[in-house]
C-alpha positions as CSV (number, residue, x, y, z in Angstrom):
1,X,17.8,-41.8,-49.3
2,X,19.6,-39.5,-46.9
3,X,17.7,-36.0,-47.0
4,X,19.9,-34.4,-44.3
5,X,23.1,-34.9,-43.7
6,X,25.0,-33.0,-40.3
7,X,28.5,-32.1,-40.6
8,X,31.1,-30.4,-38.3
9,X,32.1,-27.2,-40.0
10,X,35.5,-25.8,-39.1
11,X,35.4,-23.2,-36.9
12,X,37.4,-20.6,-38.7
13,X,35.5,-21.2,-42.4
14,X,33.0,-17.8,-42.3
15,X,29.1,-19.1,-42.9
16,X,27.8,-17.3,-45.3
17,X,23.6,-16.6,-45.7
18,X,23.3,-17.6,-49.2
19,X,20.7,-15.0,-49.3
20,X,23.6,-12.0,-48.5
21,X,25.5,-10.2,-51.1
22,X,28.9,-12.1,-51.8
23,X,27.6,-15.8,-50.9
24,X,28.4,-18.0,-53.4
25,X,25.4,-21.2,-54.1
26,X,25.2,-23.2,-57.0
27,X,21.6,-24.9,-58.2
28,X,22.1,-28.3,-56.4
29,X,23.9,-27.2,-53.3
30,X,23.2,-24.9,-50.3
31,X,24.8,-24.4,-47.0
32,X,22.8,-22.7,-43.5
33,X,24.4,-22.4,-40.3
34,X,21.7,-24.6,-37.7
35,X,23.7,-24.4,-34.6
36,X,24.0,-21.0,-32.2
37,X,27.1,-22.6,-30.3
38,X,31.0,-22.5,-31.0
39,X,31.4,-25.1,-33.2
40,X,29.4,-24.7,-36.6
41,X,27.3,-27.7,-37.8
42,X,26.1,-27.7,-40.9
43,X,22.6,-29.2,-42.9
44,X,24.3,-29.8,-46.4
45,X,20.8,-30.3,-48.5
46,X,20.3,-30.5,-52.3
47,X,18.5,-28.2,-54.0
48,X,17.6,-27.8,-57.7
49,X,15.4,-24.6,-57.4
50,X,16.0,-21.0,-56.4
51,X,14.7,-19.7,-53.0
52,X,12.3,-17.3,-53.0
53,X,10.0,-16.9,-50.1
54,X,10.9,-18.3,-46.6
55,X,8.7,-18.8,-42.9
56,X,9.9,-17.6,-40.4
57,X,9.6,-20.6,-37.5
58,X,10.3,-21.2,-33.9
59,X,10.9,-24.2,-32.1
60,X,10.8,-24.1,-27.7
61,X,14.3,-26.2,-27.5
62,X,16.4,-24.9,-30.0
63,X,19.5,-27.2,-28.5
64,X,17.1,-30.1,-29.4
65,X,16.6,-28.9,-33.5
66,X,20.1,-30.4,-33.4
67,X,19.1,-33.5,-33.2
68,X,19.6,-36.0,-36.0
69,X,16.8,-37.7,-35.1
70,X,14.8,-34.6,-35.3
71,X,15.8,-33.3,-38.5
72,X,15.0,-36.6,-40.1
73,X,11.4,-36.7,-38.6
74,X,10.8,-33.2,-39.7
75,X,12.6,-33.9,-43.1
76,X,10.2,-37.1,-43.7
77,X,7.4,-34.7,-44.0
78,X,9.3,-32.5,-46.6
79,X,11.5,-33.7,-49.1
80,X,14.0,-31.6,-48.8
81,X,14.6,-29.0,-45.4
82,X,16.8,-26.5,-45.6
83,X,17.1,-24.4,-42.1
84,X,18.2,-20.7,-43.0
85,X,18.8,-17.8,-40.4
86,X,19.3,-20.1,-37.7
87,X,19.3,-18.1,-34.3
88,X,18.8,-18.8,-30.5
89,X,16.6,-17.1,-28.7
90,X,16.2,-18.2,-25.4
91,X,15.0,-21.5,-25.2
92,X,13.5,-21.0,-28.6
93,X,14.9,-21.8,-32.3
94,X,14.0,-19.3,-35.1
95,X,15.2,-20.1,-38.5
96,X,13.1,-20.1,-42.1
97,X,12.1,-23.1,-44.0
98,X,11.3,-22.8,-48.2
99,X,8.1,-22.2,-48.7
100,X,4.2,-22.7,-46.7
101,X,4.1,-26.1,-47.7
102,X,7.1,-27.3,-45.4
103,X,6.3,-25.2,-42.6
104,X,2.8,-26.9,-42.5
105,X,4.7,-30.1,-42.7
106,X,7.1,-28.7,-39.2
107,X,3.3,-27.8,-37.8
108,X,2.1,-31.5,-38.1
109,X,4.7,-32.2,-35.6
110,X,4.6,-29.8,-33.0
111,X,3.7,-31.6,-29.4
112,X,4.4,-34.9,-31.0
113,X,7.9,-35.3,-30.4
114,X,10.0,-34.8,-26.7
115,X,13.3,-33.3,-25.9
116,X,16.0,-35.1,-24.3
117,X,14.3,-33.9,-20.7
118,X,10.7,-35.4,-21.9
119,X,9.5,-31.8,-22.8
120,X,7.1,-31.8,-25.8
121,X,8.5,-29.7,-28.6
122,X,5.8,-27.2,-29.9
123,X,6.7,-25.9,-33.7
124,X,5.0,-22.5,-34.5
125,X,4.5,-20.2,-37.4
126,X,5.0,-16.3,-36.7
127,X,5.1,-14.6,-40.2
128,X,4.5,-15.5,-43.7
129,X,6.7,-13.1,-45.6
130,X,9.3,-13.0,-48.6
131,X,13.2,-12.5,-47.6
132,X,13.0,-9.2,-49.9
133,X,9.3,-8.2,-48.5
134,X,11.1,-8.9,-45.1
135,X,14.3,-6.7,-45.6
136,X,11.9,-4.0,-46.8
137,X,9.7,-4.3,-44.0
138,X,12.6,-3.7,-41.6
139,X,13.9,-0.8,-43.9
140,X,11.3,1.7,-44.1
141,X,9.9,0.8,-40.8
142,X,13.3,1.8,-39.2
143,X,13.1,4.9,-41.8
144,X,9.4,5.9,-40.5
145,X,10.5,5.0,-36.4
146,X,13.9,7.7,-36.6
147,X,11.4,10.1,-37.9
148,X,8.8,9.8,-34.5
149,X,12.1,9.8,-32.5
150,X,13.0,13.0,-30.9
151,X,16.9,12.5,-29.5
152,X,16.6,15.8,-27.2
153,X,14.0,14.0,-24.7
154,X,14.6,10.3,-25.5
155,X,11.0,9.6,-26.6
156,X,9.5,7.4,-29.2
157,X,5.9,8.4,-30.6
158,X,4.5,5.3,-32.6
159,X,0.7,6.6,-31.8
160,X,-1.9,5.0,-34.6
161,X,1.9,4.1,-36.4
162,X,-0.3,1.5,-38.5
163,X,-2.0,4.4,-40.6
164,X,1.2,6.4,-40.8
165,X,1.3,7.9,-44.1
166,X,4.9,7.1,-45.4
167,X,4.3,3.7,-44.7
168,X,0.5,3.4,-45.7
169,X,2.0,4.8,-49.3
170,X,4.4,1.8,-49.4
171,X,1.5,-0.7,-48.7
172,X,3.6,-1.5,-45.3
173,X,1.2,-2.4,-42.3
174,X,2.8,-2.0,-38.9
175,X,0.2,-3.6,-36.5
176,X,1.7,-3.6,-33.2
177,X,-1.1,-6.1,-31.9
178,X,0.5,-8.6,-34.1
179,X,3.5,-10.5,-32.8
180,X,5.8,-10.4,-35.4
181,X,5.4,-6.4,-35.7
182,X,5.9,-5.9,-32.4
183,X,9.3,-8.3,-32.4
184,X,10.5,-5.9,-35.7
185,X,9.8,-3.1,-33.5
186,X,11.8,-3.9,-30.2
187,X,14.6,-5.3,-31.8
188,X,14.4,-2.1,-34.2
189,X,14.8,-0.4,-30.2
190,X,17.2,-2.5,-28.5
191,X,19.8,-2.1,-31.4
192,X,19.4,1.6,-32.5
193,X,17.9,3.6,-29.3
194,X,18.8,1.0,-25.9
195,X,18.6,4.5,-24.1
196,X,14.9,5.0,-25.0
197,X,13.2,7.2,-21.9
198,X,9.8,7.9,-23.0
199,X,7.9,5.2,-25.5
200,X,4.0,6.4,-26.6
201,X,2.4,3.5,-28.1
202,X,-1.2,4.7,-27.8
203,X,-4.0,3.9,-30.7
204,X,-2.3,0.8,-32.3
205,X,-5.3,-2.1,-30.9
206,X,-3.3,-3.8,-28.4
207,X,-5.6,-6.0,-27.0
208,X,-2.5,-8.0,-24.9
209,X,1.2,-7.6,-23.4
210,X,3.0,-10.4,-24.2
211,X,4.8,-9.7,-27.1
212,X,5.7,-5.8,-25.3
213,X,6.8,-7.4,-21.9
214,X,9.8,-8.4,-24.3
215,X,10.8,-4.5,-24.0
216,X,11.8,-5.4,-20.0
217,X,15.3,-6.3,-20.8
218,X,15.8,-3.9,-23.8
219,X,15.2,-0.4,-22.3
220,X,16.4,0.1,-19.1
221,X,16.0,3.7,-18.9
222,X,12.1,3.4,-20.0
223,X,10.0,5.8,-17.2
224,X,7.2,6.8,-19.2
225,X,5.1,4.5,-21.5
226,X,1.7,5.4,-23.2
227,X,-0.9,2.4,-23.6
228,X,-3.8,5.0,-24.0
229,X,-6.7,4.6,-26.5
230,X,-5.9,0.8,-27.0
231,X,-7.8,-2.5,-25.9
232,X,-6.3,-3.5,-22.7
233,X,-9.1,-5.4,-20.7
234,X,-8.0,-6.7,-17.3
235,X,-5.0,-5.5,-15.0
236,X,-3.5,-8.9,-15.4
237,X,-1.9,-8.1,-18.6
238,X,-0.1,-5.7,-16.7
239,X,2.1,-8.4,-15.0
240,X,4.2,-8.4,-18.3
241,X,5.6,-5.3,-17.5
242,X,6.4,-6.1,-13.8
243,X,10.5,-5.8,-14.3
244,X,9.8,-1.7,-16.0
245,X,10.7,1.2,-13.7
246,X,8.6,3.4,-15.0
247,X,7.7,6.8,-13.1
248,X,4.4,7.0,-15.6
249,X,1.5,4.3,-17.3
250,X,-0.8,6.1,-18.8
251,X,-4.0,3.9,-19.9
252,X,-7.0,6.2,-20.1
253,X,-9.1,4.5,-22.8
254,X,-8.6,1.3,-22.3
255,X,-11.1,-1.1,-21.2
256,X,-9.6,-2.1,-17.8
257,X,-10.4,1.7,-17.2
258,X,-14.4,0.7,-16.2
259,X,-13.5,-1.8,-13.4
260,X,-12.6,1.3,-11.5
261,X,-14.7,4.3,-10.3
262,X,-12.2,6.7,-9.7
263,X,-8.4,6.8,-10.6
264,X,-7.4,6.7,-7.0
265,X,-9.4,3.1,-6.9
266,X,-6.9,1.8,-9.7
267,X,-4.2,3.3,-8.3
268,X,-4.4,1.2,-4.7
269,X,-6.0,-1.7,-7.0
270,X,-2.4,-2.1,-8.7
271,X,0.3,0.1,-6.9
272,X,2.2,-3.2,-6.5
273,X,3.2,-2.9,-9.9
274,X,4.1,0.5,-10.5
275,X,5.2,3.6,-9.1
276,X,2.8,6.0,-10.8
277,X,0.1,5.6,-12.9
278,X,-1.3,7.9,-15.1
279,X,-4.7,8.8,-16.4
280,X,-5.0,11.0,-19.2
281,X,-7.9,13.6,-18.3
282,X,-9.2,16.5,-20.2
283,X,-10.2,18.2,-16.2
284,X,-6.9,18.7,-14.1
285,X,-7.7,16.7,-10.7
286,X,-8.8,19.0,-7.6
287,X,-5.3,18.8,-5.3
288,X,-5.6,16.8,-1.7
289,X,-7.4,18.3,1.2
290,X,-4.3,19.0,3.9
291,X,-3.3,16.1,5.9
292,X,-4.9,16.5,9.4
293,X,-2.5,15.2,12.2
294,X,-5.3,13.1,14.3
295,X,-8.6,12.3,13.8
296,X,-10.9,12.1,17.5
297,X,-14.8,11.7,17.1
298,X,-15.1,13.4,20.4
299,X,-13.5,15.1,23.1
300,X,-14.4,12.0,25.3
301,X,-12.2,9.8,23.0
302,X,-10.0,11.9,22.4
303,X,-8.7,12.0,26.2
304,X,-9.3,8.6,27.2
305,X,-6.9,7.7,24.1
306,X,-4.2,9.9,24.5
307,X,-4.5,9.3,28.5
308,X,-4.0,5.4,27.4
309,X,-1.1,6.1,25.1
310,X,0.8,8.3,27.5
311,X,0.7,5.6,30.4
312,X,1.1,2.6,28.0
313,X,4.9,4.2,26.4
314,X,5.8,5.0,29.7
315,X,6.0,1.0,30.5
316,X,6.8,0.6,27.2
317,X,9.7,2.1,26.8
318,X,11.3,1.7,30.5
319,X,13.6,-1.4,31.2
320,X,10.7,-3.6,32.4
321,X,7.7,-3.9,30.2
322,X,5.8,-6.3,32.7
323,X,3.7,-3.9,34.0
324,X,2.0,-4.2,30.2
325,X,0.0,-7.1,31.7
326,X,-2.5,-4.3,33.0
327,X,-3.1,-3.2,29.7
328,X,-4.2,-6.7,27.7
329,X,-7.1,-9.2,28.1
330,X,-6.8,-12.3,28.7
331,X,-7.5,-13.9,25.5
332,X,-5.5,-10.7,23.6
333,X,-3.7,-11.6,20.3
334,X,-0.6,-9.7,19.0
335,X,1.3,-10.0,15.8
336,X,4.2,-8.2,13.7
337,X,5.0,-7.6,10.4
338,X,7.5,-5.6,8.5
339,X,8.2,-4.5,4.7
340,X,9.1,-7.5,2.0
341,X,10.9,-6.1,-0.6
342,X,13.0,-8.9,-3.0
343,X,14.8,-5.5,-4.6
344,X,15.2,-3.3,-1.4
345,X,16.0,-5.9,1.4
346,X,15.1,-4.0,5.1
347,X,18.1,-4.2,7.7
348,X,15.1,-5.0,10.2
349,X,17.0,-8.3,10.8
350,X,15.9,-8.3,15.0
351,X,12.4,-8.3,13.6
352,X,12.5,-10.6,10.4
353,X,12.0,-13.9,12.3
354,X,9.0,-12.8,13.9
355,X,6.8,-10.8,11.2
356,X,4.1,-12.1,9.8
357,X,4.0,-10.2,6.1
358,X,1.4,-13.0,4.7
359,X,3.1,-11.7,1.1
360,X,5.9,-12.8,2.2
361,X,4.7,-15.8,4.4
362,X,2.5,-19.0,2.9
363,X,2.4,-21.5,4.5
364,X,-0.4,-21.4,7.1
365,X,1.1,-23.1,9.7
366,X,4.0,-20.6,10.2
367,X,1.4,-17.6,10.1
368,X,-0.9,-19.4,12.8
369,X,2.5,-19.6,14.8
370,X,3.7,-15.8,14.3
371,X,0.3,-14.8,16.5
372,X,1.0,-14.6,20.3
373,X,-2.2,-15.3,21.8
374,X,-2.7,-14.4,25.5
375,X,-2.3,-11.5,27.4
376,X,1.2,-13.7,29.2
377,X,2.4,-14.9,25.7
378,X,1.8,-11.3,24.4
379,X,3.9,-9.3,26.9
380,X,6.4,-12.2,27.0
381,X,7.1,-11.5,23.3
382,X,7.2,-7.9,24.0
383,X,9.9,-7.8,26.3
384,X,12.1,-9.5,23.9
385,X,11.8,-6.8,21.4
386,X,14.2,-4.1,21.2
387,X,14.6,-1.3,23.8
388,X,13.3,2.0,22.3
389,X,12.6,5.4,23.1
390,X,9.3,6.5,21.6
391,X,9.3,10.5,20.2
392,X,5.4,11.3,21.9
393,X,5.2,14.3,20.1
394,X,5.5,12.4,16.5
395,X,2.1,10.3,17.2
396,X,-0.7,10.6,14.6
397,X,-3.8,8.4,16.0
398,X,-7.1,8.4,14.3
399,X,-10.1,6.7,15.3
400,X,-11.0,3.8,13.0
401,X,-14.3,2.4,14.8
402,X,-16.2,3.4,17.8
403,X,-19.3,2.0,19.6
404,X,-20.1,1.8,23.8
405,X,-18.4,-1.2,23.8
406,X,-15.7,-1.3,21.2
407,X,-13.1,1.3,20.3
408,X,-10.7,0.7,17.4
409,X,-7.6,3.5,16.8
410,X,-4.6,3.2,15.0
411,X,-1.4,5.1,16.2
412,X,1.6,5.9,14.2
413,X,5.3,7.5,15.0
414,X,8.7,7.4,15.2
415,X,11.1,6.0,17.8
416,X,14.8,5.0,18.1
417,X,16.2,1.9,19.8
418,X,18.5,2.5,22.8
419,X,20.3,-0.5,22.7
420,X,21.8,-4.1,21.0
421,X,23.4,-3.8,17.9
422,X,20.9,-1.6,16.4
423,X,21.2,1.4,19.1
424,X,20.3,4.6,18.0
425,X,18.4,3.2,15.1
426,X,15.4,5.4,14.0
427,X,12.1,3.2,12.9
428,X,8.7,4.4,11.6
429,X,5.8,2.4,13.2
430,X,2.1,2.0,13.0
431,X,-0.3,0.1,15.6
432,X,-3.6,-1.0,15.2
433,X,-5.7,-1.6,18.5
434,X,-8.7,-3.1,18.8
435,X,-9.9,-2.4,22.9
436,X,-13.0,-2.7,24.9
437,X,-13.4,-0.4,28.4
438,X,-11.8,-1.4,31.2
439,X,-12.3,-0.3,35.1
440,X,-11.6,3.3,35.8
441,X,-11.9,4.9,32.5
442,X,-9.4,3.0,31.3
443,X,-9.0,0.4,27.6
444,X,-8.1,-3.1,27.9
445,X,-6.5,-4.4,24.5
446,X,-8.1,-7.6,22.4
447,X,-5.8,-7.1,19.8
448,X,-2.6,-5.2,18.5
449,X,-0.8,-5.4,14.9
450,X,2.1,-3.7,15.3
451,X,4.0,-2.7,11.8
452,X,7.7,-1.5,11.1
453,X,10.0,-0.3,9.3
454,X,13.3,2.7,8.9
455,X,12.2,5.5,9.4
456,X,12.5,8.2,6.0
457,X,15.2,10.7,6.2
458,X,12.8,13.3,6.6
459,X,11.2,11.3,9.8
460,X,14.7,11.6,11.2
461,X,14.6,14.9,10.7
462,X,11.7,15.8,12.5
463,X,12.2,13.3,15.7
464,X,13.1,14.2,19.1
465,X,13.4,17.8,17.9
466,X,10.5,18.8,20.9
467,X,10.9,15.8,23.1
468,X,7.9,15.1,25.6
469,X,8.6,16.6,29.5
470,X,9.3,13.8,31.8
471,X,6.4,13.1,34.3
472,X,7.3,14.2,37.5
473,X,5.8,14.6,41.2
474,X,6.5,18.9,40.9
475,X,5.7,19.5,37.5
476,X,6.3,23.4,38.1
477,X,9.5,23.8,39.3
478,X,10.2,26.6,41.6
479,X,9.2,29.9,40.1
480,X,8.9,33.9,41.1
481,X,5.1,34.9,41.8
482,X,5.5,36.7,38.6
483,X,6.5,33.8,36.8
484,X,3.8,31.4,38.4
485,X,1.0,33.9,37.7
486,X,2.2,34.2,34.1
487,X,2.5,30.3,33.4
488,X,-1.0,29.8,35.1
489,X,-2.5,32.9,32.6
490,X,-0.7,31.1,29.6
491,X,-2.0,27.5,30.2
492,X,-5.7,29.0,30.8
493,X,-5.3,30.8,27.2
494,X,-3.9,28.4,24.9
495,X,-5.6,25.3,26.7
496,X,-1.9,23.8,27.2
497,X,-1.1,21.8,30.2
498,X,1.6,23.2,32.5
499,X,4.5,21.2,31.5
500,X,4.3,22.3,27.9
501,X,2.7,25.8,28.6
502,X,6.3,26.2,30.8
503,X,8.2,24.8,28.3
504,X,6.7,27.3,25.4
505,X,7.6,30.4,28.1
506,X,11.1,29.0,28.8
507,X,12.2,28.5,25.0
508,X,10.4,32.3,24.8
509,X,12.2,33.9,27.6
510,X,9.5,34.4,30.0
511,X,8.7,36.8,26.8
512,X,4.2,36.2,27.4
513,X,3.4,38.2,23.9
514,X,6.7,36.3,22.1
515,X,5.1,32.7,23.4
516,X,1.7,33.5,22.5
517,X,2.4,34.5,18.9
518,X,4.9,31.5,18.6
519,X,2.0,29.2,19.7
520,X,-0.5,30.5,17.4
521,X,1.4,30.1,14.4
522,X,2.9,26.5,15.5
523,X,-0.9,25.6,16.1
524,X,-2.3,26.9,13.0
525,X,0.6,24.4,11.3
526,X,-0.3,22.0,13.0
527,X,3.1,21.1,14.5
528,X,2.0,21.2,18.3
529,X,1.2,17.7,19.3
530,X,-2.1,16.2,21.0
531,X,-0.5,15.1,24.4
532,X,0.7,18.9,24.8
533,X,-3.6,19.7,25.6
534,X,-3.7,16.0,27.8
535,X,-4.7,17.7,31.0
């Protein structure tokens, strides 16, 4: 007895849900459109009974449903299957089957079948629910969702929206933790507010983000979503929400919460994923300490570091960078890395070959062969790195680690390249070394991480705009007594060397009182760089 029979429907003939208003059935014959492509094929069943409740299922190859040698598996285990609603989604197949009994039947099959690539087929059953409970499900939630919606700011409030009154009175449960309510929900979204901004879905038990990482392609506007007072456990489940741009995640009273002891912990735990995150707290934070420019344990350091630096850009940015062979031990290792960005590619290209981002880079092998090791393969590699022009007065350097035979510092700036196809390009950079002492109060380097990237707008800005005095073998130029006596007065009272204590009195006009009130409030900004007190 054939049970199923598939036939090419004309393309022009409208299909009809025999469920809508103005579809005309008779008792032993029923038509449901099965295929999401353009030409319509058709499972022609007969029935003798009215339809009254339906399941919604889904299938993971929803080309494959169209099999005839599917359908008749699936139809041996009921004796009649009728396929209504049929839709694509995906790679998935949702349509609705008669009653609980078939869809139990459709279960007993799932994983025991392939696909035309060998796939197994797995058959799943989201939501036991009438057509009419169904439509009225949809209704009254859309009626209760334009109500929480407030146009002005683009914001959706569906806080604790299971206990809402109007629907609680209608015996309607929206449980968001459930799959098929969150589904209603979205879809609700994508086809009424696309534009959504702000989304507040706090108190509704959501224990996991599956079904909501289906929002990613819906709202692209979303910047603020509330996951507050729900039952989030591990960060993990953030990684649904990975293609969101949102400005604000607020999760205070969630579970994942306690792995943390402070909110700046979570915030470096997970700032891969987002921008901001937000913690709801009843106590407004206390704001950040000022940003010092350098950090020196001691005078001592402090000298010997900024003595280094000064010598070490000389050589490094003149045309020959040999004379860095002074500066490394023998065993020294270097590497590189700079930013890896898939959405904001870096126009670092003269770098790219040679960094060593491990996010970027797996394969151990390649990352073993990005280190230079040895002082020669060092400076070798060096040299072959763009010529730049370092601005001395942008350097921050703080002390990481310091015994009598280590000292660890990092050292970050700004400088420009002076030539190749890049010239006049301004990067950002920050250098780790790691140095032991050397002969005549001097470091020898064990090992350098230099990172890079462009340099902000505001960077820019800011560079070259007090450039460093050249070194020269007459630092004070010739000058009236009056002048000399002044300059040498000047440098004894602010503690500035000669070459920047001139420079402050030229810029002032020789004007003594000017300069000195100029310098106190630069210094009390904090805008007067270390290598201006290098003695």
């Amino acid at each position: 007895r054939q049970k199923i029979k598939l036939l090419e429907w004309p393309s022009q003939s409208p299909i009809l849900d025999p469920r809508e208003e103005g579809a005309e059935t008779t008792p032993d014959q029923c038509m449901c459109q099965v295929s999401p492509y353009r030409r319509h094929l058709e499972a022609v069943i007969t029935k003798s009974k009215a339809f009254y409740s339906w399941i919604n299922k889904t299938f993971s190859n929803g080309e494959y449903l169209l099999q005839s040698n599917f359908l008749c598996l699936t139809a041996s285990f009921s004796p009649f299957l009728l396929l209504l609603q049929y839709h694509v989604d995906g790679n998935r197949a949702m349509f609705y089957v008669e009653d609980a009994t078939t869809a139990n039947s459709l279960l007993k099959v799932s994983r025991k079948i392939t696909d035309k690539d060998g796939y197994k087929v797995h058959c799943c059953c989201l939501a036991l629910m009438s057509y009419q409970a169904l439509k009225s499900f949809l209704k009254f939630t859309v009626q209760c969702m334009s109500k929480r919606f407030d146009g002005s700011q683009q914001a959706l409030d569906l806080n604790n929206i299971r206990i809402d009154p109007d629907l609680v009175s209608l015996n309607i449960e929206v449980a968001l933790n459930r799959k098929n309510s969150m589904q209603a929900v979205i879809k609700i979204i994508e086809e009424n507010i696309p534009e959504l901004v702000c989304l507040n879905l706090s108190n509704n038990r959501l224990y996991r983000l599956d079904d909501l990482g289906e929002i990613v392609n819906k709202t692209p506007n979303l910047k603020i979503l509330n996951l507050s007072q729900n039952e989030i456990k591990t960060e993990r489940e953030l990684d649904r929400l990975k293609g969101l741009s949102l400005t604000e995640l607020w999760l205070s009273g969630n579970p994942l919460c306690n792995h943390f002891k402070d909110q700046t912990a979570y915030i470096r735990s997970d700032g891969q994923v987002f921008s901001v995150i937000g913690f709801d707290i009843e106590v407004s934070p206390q704001p950040l300490p000022p940003c010092k420019t350098s950090y020196f344990p001691t005078d001592e350091i402090k000298n010997l570091i900024l003595c280094f630096l000064q010598q070490y850009y000389s050589v490094y940015d003149s045309a020959d960078r040999q004379p860095l062979l002074d500066a490394y031990h023998d065993g020294a290792a270097f590497s590189l890395s700079i930013p890896f960005s898939m959405q904001h590619p870096s126009n670092l290209g003269e770098y790219q070959k040679d960094s060593r981002n491990i996010k970027r880079l797996k394969d151990s092998t390649t990352r073993f062969r990005l280190l230079k090791h040895t002082r020669l393969n060092v400076v070798a590699f060096l040299n072959e790195l763009p010529k730049t022009q370092h601005d001395v007065a942008s350097f921050n350097v703080d002390v990481n680690t310091f015994t009598n035979t280590l000292l660890s510092f990092t050292v970050s700036g700004v400088f420009k390249e002076v030539d190749g196809k890049s010239r006049d390009s301004f990067r950002a950079f920050s250098r780790v070394f790691i140095s032991v002492p050397a002969g005549n109060s001097s470091l020898c380097i064990i090992n350098d991480e230099m990172f890079i990237r462009n340099a902000t707008t505001e960077e820019i800005r800011r560079a070259f705009v007090a450039p460093a005095p050249t070194p020269s073998s007459s630092p004070v130029p010739t000058l009236s007594a009056t002048q000399q006596e002044m300059l040498n007065t000047f440098s004894s009272k602010s503690g500035m060397n000669i070459e920047w204590s001139q420079k402050c009195l030229q810029d002032n006009d020789w004007d003594f009182d000017r300069a000195a009130q100029i310098f106190t409030e630069l210094k009390a900004q904090g805008k007067i760089p270390d290598v201006a007190f290098m003695k």
